[in-house]
C-alpha positions as CSV (number, residue, x, y, z in Angstrom):
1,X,14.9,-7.2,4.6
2,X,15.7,-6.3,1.0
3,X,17.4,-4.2,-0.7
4,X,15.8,-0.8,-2.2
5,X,17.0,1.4,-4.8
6,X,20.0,3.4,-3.2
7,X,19.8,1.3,-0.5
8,X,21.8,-1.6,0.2
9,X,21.8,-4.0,3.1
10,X,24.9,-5.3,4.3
11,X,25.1,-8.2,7.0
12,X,28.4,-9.5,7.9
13,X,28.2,-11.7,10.7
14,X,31.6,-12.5,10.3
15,X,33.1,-9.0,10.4
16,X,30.4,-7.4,12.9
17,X,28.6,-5.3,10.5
18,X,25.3,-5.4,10.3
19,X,23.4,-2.0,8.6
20,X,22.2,-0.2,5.3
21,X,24.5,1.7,2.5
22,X,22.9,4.5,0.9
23,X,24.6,5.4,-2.0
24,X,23.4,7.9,-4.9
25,X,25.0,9.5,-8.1
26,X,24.2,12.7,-9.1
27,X,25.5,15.2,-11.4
28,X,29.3,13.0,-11.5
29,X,29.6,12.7,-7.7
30,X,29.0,10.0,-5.6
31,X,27.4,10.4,-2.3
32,X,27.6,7.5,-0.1
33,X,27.1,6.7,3.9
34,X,26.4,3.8,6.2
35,X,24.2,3.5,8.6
36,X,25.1,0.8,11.1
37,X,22.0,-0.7,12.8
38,X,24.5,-1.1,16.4
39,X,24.2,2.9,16.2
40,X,20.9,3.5,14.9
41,X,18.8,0.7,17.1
42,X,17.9,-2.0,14.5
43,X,17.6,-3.1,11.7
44,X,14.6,-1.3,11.0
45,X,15.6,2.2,12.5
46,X,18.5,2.3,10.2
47,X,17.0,2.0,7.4
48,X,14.6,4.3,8.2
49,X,17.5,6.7,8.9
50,X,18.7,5.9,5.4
51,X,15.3,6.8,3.7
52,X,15.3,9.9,5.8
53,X,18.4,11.0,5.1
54,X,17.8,9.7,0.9
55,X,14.4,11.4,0.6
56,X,16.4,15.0,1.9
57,X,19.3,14.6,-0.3
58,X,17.1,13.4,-3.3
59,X,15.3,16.9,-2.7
60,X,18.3,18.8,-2.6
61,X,19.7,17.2,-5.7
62,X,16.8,17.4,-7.6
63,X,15.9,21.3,-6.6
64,X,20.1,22.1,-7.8
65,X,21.3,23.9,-10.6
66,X,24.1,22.5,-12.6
67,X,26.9,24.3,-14.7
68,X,28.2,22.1,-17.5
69,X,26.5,18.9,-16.1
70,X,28.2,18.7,-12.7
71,X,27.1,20.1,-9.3
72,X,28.8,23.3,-7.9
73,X,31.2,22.6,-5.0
74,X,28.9,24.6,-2.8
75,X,25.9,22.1,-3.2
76,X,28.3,19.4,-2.7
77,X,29.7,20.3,0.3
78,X,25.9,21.3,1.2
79,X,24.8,17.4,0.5
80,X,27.9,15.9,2.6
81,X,27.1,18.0,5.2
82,X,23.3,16.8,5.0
83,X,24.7,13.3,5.0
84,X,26.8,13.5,8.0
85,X,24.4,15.1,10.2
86,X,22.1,12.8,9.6
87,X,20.4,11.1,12.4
C-alpha cells in the first residue's frame, strides 16, 4: 500500500510496527496519531481508521475560526480529543 497525503505507512519488521501515521498541520499545530494495524485488524482497517479519523478532523479544521492565524486552545483540545477517540 502507498502512502496518501497525510497518511503515511510505516512497516518495521524489525521493530514490530507495522501501521499508518496521520499527520496534519493546521493553523501552527501539529496533529499527529498512529494507527497500529495489530490494534485496528489490518492493514487495510487501519488505514481506513486513519481516513475516518482525517476526513473528521479535516472538517473540523476547515469549519474553525482563527484569531491571529492560529487555532484557539479550545478547538485544539477539541481535535486531540477527536484524535484519541478515534476508532
Amino acid at each position: 500500500m502507498k502512502s496518501k497525503k497525510n497518511l503515511t505507512r510505516f512497516s518495521y519488521r524489525t521493530a514490530a510496527f507495522e501501521g499508518w501515521r496521520l499527520c496534519i498541520s493546521r493553523g501552527g499545530k501539529t496533529f499527529m496519531r498512529y494507527f497500529p494495524d495489530k490494534k485496528f485488524g489490518g492493514a487495510r482497517r487501519s488505514l481506513a481508521a486513519a481516513e475516518r479519523s482525517l476526513a473528521r478532523l479535516k472538517s473540523l479544521l476547515e469549519s474553525a475560526k482563527r484569531a491571529g492565524g492560529k487555532l484557539s486552545p479550545t478547538l485544539v483540545r477539541k481535535a486531540e480529543k477527536l484524535l484519541e477517540e478515534a476508532v
